[in-house]
N, C-alpha and C positions, 0 to 999 in steps of 0.2 A: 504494500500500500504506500503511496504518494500521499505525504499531509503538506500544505505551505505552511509556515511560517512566518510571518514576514515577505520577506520575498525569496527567501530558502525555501530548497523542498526538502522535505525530511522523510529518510525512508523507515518503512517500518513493515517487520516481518509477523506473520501471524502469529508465529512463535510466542510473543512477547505479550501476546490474548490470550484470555480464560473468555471463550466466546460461548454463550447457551441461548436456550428457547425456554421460553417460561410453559411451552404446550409440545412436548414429546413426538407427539402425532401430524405438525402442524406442516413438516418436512426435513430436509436434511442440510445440517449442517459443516463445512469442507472449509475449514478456515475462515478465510471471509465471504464466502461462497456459499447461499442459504437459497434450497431447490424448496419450492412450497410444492403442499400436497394435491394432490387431483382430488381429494376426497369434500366433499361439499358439506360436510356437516361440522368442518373445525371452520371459525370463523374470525381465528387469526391468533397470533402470539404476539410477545415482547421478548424482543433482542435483548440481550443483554451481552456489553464487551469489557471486560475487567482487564485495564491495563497492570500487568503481573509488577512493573517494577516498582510501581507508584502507588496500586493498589485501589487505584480510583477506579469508576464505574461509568458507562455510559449503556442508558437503555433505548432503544427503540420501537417503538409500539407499530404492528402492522396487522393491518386488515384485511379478508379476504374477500372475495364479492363486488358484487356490482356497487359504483359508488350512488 
């Protein structure tokens, strides 16, 4: 992954995430790389990315369906 910073870019490996799905079923996840389900009756999770060195957290919430 590519983050700026400034006007740096900063690279960063998956490695360095503790990456999860708050819904098991919801699809799969490959690094940074999250396959959703074909199954219509999950109707969505929350990303969660835990920066391992810092310990911080970033979550993201997705929905599945028609908007």
């Amino acid at each position: 992954m590519i983050a700026t910073l400034g006007e740096e870019n900063v690279y960063l490996d998956a490695s360095v995430f503790e990456i999860t799905s708050s819904e098991e079923t919801a699809g799969t996840l490959d690094g940074f790389t999250f396959v959703a389900t074909t199954d219509e009756n999950v109707k969505g999770t929350v990303i969660t990315a835990k920066y391992l060195p810092l310990g911080t957290t970033l979550t993201y919430e997705i929905s599945f369906g028609k908007g």
